[in-house]
N, C-alpha and C positions, 0 to 999 in steps of 0.2 A: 682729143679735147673737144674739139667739133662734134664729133658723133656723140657723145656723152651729155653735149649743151642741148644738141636738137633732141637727144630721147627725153631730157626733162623737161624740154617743152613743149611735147608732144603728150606726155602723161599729165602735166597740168590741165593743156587745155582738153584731154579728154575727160578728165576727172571733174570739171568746170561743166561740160556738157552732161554728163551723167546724172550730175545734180540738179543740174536746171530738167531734167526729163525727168529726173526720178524714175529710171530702170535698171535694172541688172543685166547684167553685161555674161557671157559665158567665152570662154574662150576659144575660138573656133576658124579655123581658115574659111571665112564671111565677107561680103562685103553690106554695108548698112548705110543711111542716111538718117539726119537727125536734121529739124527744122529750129532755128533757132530763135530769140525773145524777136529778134529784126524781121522774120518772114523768110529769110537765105535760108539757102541748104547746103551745108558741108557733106561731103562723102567721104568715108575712109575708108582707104583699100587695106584691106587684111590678107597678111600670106606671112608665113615665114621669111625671113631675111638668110639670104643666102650669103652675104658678107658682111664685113662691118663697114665696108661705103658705100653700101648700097641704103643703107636704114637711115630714112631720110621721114619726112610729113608722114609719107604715102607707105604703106606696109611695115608699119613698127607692130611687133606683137598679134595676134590676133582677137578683133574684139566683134562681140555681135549684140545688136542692140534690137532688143525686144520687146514688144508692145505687148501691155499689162493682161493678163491673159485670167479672164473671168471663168473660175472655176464652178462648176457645178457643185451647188446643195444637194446634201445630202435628205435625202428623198427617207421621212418619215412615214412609218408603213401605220394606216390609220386602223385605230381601235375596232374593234367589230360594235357594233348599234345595241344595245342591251336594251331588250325593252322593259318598262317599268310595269309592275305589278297594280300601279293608278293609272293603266294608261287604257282600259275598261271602265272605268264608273267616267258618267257622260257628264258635261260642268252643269245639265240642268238640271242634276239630282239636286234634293234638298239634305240639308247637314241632318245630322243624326237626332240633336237635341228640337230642329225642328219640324220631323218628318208626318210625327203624329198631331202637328199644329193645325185644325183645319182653313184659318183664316190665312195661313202660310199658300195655298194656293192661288187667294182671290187678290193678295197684294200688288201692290204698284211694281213696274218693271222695275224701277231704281232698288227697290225694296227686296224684289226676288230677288236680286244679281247678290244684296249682301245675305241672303239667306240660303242660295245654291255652293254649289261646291265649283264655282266660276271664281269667283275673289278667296277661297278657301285656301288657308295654310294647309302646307304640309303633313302635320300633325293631323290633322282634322279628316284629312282624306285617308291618313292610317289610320286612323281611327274605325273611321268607317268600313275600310277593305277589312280589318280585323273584323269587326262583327260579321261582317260579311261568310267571312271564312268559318266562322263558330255558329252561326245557322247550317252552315250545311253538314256538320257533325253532332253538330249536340244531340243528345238522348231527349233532350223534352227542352221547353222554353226556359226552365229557373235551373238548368244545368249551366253551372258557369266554374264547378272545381275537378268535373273527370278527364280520365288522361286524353282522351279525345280533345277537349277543349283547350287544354294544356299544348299540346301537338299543332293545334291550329295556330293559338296568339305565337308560339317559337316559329311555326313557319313566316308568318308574317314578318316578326322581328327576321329572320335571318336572310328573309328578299330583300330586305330595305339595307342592311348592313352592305349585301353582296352590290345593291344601287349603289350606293356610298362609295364603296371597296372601284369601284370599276371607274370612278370618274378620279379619285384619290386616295391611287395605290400605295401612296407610304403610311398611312392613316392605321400606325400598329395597335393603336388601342380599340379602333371598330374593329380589326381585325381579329384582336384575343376575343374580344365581347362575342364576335360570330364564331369566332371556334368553341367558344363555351356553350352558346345556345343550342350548335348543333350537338353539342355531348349528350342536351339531356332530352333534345329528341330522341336522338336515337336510343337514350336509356327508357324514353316512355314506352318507344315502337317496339323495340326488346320483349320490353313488361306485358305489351298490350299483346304481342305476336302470342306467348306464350300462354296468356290468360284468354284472350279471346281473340282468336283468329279471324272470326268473320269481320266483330270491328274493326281489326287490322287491317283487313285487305279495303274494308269500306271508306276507311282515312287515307288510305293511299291514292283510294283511286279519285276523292272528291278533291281533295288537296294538289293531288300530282305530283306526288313523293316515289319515286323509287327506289327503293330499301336495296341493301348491298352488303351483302353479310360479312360480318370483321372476319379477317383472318386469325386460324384455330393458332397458330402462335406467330408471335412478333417479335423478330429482336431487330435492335439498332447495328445497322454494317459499318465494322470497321473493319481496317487495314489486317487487324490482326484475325479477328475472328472470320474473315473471308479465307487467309492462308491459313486457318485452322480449320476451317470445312474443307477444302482442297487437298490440305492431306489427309482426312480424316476419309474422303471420298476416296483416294486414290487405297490407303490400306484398304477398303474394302472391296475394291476392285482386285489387287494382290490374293485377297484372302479367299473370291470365291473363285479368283484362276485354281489356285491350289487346292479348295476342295471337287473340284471340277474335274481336275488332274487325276484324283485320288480316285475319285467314282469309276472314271474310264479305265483304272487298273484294276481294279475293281471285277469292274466285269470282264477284261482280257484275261485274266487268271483262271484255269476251268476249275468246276469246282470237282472237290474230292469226293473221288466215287465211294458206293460203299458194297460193292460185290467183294472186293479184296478181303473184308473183317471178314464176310460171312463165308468166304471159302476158309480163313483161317480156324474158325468155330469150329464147321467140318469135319475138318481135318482131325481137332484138338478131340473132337468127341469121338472118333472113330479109333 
């Protein structure tokens, strides 16, 4: 009865301290010290009990009391630096609709700063890099519907989506939008390789496009049509042991002389 009174009042007041420290406990042959709301320190000695008059304050159960133990963050591995396709034109260009202004250069500082591409939106500054891109392809000044020009404004669009795409990677519908514009580059580069190759290589190279020709066929892998090339591989592996076979018998066989008929002729006619 005694031994049974002191184990529960040994697992109160330990359960009492656990809470006032708020730690977890493991069970272990430990000894630990715990500071309590008054400044004392209680110590409990941990071991197995080797009888049951022995199991007193001091060695009831094994407990070990451990200080909150600050785990390392997980270490996010950073994006690589993408650099932007406006990050060439300088903020003290002048906007597009004011560039042919001539009084746009004699103006006040406050005045250029809203007329550069320093306070300029976004919009304005692709705006700009597009034309940009269609000078250096177009066939003549009021060329603004050949596949050349066509190839420029898609490129444009598809840098800016892939900007977008890289800071906010769930963003599916810029993403359909860039996989659509590349289709029909590549359907112009196609058109243009075929029709005129010198332009072709000449968009390639002012653009900085490198062309990578589709594969002659494509199917979608699955489970099933993978173990259907695999056996389909493996019979024909079977099939050329066996003609392989054949050949070398083939030539081990000698062939059949033909001295024998003509001694038999010989023979017949004499």
């Amino acid at each position: 009865m005694l031994s049974s009174m002191a184990l529960r009042s040994v697992f109160k007041s330990t359960s009492v301290v656990l809470r006032e420290c708020g730690v977890l406990s493991r069970l272990k042959g430990t000894r630990a010290s715990l500071q309590l709301k008054h400044g004392a320190f209680t110590s409990v000695t941990t071991g197995p009990s080797h009888s049951n008059n022995e199991t007193a304050l001091t060695g009831i159960g094994s407990f070990t009391i451990q200080s909150v133990r600050n785990y390392a963050r997980v270490v996010r591995k950073k994006k690589p630096v993408m650099t932007s396709q406006l990050s060439d034109l300088p903020p003290t260009m002048l906007k597009m609709e004011y560039a042919a202004v001539p009084l746009a250069q004699t103006a006040d500082d406050l005045v250029k700063r809203l007329l550069t591409l320093e306070l300029a939106s976004h919009s304005e500054k692709l705006k700009l890099k597009k034309e940009q891109l269609i000078a250096k392809v177009q066939r003549d000044e009021a060329d603004r519907s050949s596949s050349e020009v066509k190839v420029a404004i898609l490129t444009s669009k598809i840098r800016n989506y892939q900007e977008h795409l890289h800071k906010h990677t769930k963003d599916k519908a810029n993403k359909r939008w860039m996989l659509m514009a590349i289709d029909r580059r590549k359907k112009l580069l196609k058109h243009l390789r075929v029709t005129r190759y010198d332009a072709f290589e000449h968009v390639c190279q002012q653009l900085g496009i490198t062309y990578t020709f589709p594969p002659e066929y494509y199917r979608h892998a699955t489970r099933r049509w993978l173990a259907k090339k695999a056996l389909c591989i493996k019979v024909f592996k079977e099939v050329q042991k066996q003609k392989l076979e054949q050949r070398k018998k083939i030539k081990q066989t000698p062939p059949p002389t033909l001295a024998e008929p003509a001694r038999t002729e010989a023979t017949g006619t004499q």
